[in-house]
Residue, then its C-alpha position, 0 to 999 in steps of 0.5 A: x592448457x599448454x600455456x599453463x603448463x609452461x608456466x609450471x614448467x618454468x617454475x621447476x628446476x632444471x637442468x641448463x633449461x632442461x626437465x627430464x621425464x619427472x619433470x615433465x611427468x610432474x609437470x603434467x600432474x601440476x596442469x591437471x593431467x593424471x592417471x595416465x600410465x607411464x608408458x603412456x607419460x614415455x610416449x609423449x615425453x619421446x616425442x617432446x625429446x626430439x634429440x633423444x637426450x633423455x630431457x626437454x629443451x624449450x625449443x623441444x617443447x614449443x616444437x611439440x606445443x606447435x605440432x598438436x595444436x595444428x592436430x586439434x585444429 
């Protein structure tokens, strides 16, 4: 799933390879993942933005990927 969702992700536009919330919201809509609500939406994008910048680097990104693989596991 992670991986199709950096290849939506990539297709988007950005801000310096940056997606704020939309993006990241529209993103998960793209792989599959709806009708969760949108707190619920803020709550994993607050952990993807480790820097707080209100937008998801790639770094950010990979380091989210990373750490909830290592939870499924």
């Amino acid at each position: 799933m992670w991986r199709h969702f950096i290849d939506v992700a990539a297709g988007l536009p950005t801000n310096n390879g940056r997606v704020n919330f939309e993006g990241f919201r529209d993103t998960l809509a793209r792989v599959g993942i709806t009708g969760l609500p949108d707190a619920d939406l803020l709550a994993l994008f607050a952990i993807a933005d480790e820097d707080g910048s209100g937008a998801v680097d790639w770094s950010e990104l990979s380091g989210m990927i990373v750490s909830q693989a290592s939870v499924v596991t």
